[in-house]
N, C-alpha and C positions, 0 to 999 in steps of 0.2 A: 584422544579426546578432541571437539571438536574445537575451533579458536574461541567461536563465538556464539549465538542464539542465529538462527536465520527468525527474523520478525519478519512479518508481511501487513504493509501498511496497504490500506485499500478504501474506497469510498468513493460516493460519487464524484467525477469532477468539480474541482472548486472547494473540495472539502478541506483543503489545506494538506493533501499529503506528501506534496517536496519540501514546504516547508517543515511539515513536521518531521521529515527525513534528512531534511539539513543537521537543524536543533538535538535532534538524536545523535546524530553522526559526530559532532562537534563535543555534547555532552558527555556521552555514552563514557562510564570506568573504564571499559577496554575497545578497540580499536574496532569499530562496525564502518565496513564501505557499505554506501546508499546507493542503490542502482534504481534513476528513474525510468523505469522498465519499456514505458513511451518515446522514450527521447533512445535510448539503448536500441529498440527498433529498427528506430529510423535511421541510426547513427551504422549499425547493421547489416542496413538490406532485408530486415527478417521479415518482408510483407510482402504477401501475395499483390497486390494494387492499390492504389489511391482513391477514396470516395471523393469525387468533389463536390457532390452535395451535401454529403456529412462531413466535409472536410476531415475523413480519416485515413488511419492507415488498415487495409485490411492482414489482422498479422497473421504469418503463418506459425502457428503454437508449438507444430511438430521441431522447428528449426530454433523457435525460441527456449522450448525446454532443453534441447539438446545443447545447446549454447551455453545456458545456465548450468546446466547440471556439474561442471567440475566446478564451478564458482561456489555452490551451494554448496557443494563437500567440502569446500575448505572450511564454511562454516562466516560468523563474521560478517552478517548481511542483514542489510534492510531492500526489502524487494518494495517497491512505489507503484502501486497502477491502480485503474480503476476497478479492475476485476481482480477476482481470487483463486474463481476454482479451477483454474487449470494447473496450478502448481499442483504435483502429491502432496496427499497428506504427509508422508512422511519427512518432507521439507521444514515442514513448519514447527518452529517452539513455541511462535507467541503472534497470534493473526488480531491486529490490532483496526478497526471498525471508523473512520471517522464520518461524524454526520454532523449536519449544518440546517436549520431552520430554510424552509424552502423558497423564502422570500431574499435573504440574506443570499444564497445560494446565486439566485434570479441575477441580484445584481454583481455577483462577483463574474458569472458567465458573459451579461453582459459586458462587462467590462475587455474580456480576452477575448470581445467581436464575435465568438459564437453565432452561427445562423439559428436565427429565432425557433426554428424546427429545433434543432438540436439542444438549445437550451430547453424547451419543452420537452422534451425526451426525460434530457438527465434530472429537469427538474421534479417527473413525473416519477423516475426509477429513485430519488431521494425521499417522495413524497411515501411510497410505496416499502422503501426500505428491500429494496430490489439485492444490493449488494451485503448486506446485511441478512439476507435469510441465505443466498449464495455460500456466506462463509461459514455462518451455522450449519446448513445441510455439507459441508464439504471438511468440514473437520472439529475434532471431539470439542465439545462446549465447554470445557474448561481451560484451551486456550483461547477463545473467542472472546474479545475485550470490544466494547462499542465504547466512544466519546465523543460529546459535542464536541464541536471543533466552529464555533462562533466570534469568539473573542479572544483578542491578544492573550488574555488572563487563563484564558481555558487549555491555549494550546500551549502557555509554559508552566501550566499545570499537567496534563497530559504530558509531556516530556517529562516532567520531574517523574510522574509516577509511573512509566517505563522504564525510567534511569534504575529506578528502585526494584524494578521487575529486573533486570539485567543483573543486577546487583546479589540477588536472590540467584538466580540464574546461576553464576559464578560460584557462587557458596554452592550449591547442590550437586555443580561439577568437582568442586574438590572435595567436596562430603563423599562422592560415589567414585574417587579415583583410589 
């Protein structure tokens, strides 16, 4: 049986999803390590080059699934990135959606210096719900969860009612042991 749920937190940049991988992490009934899958990366080597005009990394996916994959058997994981569909579906128990008003958005991009192209991008793929139809077409809708993710109040709501997904989670593992 596995330790824990793998969740996959995803959304456009800015959406709040280390914070809300922190708050989880910290919450959570039983023990979920949060891997911010960006920073994990970098920390890595798992990229083919540096954009410097996108200021990205280009990742190599093949080196990054392979990395993950004994992690994700142990089970016990919040995976953090802006993208979803390159994990398997069969990774995933609970792919959680955050989204943010595109103005709000604007200025939290702002804020982490973003070049102006690039906040237009991401503010354009939030506008558009870019990462959000990504998770729909890449795994069954009945784990696909969307939340605002706007306000203080939303995102320790949002954690609360994961905690309670997890919670559920745990019971259906011991219902089916």
């Amino acid at each position: 049986m596995a330790k824990g749920p793998i969740i996959i937190l995803t959304g456009t940049p800015g959406t709040g999803k280390s914070t809300h991988a922190e708050l989880l992490a910290n919450e959570s009934p039983i023990p979920l390590k949060a891997i911010n899958v960006s920073e994990w990366v970098k920390e890595r080597g798992l990229y083919e080059n540096y954009d410097e005009e996108w200021q990205t990394y280009t990742v190599d996916e093949d080196r990054l699934l392979d990395e993950l994959e004994p992690i994700v058997a142990e089970g016990g994981l919040i995976l953090d990135w802006h993208t979803c569909e390159i994990y398997p579906e069969r990774w995933a128990d609970l792919v959680v959606v955050l989204r943010c008003d595109h103005t709000k958005l604007w200025e939290r991009l702002e804020k982490r210096g973003y070049p102006l192209k690039k906040i237009q991008e991401n503010n354009e793929a939030e506008i558009m719900q870019v990462v959000l139809d990504e998770a729909r077409a890449s795994y069954p809708p009945e784990i696909v969860i969307e939340l605002q993710s706007e306000t203080t109040e939303q995102m320790e709501s949002n954690v609360a009612r994961i905690v309670e997904w997890i919670k559920a989670w745990v019971s259906n593992q011991e219902d089916s042991a």
